[in-house]
Structures are given as C-alpha cells and as structure tokens.
matplotlib code that plots the C-alpha trace (Angstrom):
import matplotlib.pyplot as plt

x = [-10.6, -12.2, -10.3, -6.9, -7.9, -9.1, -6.0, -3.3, -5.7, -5.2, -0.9, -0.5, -2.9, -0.4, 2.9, 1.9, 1.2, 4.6, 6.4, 4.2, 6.3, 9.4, 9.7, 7.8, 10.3, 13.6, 14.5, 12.8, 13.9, 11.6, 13.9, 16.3, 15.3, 18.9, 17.8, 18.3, 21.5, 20.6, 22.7, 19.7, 16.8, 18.2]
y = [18.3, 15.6, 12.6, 14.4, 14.6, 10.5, 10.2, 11.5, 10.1, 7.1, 7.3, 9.1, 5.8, 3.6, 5.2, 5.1, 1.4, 0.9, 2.9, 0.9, -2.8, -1.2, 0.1, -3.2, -5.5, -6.1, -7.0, -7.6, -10.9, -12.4, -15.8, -13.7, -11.4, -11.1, -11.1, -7.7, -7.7, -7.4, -3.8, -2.2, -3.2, -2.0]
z = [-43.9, -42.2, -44.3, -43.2, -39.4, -39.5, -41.1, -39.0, -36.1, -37.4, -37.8, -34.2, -32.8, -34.7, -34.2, -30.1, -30.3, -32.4, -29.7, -26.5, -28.3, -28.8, -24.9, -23.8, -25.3, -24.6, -28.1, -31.0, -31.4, -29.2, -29.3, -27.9, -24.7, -22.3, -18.5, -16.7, -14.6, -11.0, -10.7, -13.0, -11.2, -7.8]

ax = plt.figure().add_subplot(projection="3d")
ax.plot(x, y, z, "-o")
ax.set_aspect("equal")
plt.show()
C-alpha cells in the first residue's frame, strides 16, 4: 500500500512538472518560439 501511494506521488509530481513546460513554452522547439502578436497581450 505504501509502494503504490509513493508511486502515484511520484507520477502526479511528474505529470504537473510536464504540464508547468508545456504551458511555460511557447513551442517545444525552443529554436523556434513565434513572438505574441500585440492584439493578444492587450
């Protein structure tokens, strides 16, 4: 019982960090990240 609570601890901590980079970047190219067009930051 314990291994399978460290366990899914241990996904939900890494699915949250996955999901932190993929709102954080604007691609996942980092070569390629397009500017924001002004009429979205207004």
């Amino acid at each position: 019982m314990r291994l399978r609570r460290r366990t899914l601890h241990f996904l939900a901590t890494v699915l949250a960090g996955i999901a932190v980079l993929v709102v954080n970047t604007a691609s996942w190219l980092y070569v390629h990240q397009p500017e924001t067009p002004d009429e979205l930051l207004k």
